[in-house]
VEXKOL-505187 format. One record per residue: chain; x, y, z of N, C-alpha, C, CB in turn. Coordinates in pm, whole numbers. Glycine has a CB too. Example, Ala and Ser with C-alpha at 12.3 -4.5 7.8 and 13.67 -1.06 7.14 Angstrom:
BEGIN
A	1319	-569	780	1230	-450	780	1320	-330	780	1131	-447	905 $
A	1285	-225	708	1367	-106	714	1290	3	787	1408	-60	572 $
***
This chain:
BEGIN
A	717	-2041	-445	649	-1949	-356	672	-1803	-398	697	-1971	-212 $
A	767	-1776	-436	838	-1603	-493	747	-1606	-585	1022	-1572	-566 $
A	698	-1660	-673	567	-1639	-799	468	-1598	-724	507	-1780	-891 $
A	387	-1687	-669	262	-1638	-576	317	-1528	-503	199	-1753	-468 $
A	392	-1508	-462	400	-1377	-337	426	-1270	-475	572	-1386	-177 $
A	495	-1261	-590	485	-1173	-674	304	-1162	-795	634	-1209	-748 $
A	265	-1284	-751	106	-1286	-839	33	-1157	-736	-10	-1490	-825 $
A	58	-1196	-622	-31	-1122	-478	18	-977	-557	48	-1158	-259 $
A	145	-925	-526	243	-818	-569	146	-723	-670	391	-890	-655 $
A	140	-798	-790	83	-810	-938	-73	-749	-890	85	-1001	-1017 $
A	-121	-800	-829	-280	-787	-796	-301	-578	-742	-324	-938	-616 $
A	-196	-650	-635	-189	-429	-536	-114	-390	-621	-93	-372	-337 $
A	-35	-388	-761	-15	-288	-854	-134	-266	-935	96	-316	-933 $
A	-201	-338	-957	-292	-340	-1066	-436	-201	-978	-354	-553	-1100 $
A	-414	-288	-840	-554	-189	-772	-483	-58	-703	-659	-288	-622 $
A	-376	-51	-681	-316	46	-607	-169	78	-631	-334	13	-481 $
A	-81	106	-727	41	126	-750	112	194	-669	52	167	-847 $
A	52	357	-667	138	390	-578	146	342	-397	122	523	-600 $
A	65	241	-323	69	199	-206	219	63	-261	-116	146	-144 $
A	176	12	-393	244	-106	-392	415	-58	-399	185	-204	-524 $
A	424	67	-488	566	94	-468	618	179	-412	620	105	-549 $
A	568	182	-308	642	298	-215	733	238	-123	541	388	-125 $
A	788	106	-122	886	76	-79	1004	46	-119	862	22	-37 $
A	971	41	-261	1072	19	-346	1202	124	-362	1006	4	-466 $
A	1169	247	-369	1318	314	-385	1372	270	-178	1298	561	-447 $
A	1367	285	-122	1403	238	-4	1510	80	-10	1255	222	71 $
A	1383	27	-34	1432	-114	-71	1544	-160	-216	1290	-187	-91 $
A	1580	-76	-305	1638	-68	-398	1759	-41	-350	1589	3	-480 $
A	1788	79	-273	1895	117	-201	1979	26	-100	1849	214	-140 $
A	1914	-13	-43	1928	-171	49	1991	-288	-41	1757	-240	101 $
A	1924	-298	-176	1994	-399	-267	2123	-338	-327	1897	-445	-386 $
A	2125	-219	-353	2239	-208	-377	2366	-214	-319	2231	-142	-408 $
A	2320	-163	-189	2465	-174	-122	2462	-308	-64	2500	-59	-1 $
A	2425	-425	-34	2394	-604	-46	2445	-632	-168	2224	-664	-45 $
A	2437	-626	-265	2433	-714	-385	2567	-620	-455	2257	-718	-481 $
A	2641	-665	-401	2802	-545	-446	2847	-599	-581	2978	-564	-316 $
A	2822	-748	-612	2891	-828	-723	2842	-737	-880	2823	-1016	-714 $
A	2890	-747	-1015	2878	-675	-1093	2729	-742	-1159	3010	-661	-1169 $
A	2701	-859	-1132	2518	-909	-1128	2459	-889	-1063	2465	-1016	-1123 $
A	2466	-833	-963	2422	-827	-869	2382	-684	-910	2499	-868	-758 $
A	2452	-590	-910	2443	-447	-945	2366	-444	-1073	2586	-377	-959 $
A	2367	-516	-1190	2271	-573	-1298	2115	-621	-1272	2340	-691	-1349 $
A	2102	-685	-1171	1977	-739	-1130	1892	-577	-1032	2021	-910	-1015 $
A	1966	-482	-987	1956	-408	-929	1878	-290	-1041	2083	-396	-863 $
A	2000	-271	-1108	1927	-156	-1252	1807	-191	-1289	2005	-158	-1408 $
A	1836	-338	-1315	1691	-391	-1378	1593	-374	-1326	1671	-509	-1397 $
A	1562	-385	-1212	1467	-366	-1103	1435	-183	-1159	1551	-403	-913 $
A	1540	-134	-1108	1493	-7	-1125	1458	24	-1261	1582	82	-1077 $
A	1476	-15	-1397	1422	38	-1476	1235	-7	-1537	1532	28	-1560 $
A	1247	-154	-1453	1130	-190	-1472	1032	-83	-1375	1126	-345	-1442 $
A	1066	-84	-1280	967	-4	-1177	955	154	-1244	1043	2	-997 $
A	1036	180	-1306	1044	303	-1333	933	299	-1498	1227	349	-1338 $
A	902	217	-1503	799	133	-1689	667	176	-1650	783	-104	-1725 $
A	586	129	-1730	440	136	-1712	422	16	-1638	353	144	-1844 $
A	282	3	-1561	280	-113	-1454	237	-239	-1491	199	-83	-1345 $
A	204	-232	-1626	208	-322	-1706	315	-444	-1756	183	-259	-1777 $
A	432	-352	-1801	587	-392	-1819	640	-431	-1713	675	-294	-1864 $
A	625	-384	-1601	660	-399	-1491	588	-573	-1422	613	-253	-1425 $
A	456	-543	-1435	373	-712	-1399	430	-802	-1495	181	-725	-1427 $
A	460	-775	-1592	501	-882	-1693	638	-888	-1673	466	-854	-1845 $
A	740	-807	-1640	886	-853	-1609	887	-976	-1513	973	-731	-1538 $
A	804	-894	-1414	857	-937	-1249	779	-1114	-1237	762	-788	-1087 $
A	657	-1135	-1348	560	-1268	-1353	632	-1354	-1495	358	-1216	-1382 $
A	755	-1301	-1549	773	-1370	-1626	834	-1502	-1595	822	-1307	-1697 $
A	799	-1583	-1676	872	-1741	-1677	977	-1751	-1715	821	-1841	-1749 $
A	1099	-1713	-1726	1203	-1732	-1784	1315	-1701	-1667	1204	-1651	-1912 $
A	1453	-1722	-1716	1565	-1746	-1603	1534	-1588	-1567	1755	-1802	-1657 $
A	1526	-1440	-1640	1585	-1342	-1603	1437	-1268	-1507	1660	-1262	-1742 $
A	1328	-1341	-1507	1205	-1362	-1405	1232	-1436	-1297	1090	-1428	-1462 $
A	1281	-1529	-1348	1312	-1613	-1154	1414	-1552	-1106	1367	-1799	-1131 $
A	1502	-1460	-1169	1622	-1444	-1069	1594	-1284	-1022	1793	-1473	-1153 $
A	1504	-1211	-1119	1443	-1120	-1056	1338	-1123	-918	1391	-1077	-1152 $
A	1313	-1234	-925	1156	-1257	-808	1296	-1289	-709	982	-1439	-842 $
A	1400	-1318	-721	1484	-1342	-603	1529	-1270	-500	1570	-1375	-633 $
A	1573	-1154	-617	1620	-1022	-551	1525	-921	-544	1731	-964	-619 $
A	1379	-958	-507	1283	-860	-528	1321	-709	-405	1119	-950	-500 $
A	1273	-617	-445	1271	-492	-410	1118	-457	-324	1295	-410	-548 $
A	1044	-573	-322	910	-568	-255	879	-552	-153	853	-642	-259 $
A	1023	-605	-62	969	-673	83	925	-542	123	1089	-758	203 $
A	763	-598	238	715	-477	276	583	-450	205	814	-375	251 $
A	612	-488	81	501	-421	6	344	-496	52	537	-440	-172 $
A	318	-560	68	186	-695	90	182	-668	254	246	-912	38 $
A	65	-690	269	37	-728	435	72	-847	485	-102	-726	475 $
A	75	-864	585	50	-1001	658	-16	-1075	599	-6	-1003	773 $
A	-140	-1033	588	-256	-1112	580	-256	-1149	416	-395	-1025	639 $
A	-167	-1103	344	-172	-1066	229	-73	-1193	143	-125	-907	228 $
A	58	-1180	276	152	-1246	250	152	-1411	292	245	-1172	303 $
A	71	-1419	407	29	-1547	441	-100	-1606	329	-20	-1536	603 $
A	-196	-1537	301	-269	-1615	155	-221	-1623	28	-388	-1561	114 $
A	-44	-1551	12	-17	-1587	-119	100	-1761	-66	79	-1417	-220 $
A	139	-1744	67	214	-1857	104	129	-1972	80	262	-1851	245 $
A	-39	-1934	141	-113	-2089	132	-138	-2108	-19	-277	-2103	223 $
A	-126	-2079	-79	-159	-2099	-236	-59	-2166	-294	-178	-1972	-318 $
A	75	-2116	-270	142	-2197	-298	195	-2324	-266	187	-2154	-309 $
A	168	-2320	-133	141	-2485	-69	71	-2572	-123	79	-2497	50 $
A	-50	-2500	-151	-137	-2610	-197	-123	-2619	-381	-310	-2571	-137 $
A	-60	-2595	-457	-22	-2588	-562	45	-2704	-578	35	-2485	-585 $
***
């Protein structure tokens, strides 16, 4: 489900970046002081240096297939970012997947 809710993610960066990350330094701050462990603080940078990339680098970090993509979609910095309505059609997609 964290894939689809980051595909949705992927879509409002592509049409609207700055609406999609304007929660992120907020929400970054929040992970940091949560995620105290020294990976934790690692998964944190990362975040921030991707967001801080072109939005390109950034769709391709956060949609990648690999361990350091799934454990990023874990600790995402998003919440907030998607609507309701936004967040419930990336949930049914992945249901039906």
């Amino acid at each position: 489900m964290t894939m689809e809710l980051h595909r949705a993610l992927a879509n409002k960066l592509k049409n609207d970046p700055q609406l999609a990350l304007k929660v992120v330094p907020s929400n970054l701050g929040r992970l940091r002081a949560r995620l105290t462990s020294p990976i934790g603080q690692q998964w944190v940078d990362r975040w921030a240096e991707l967001v801080d990339s072109p939005v390109g680098v950034l769709i391709d970090g956060m949609l990648a297939d690999t361990p350091e993509g799934r454990e990023l979609r874990q600790n995402s910095p998003f919440a907030g970012a998607l609507t309701q309505d936004e967040r419930l059609a990336a949930i049914e997609r992945a249901n039906q997947a």
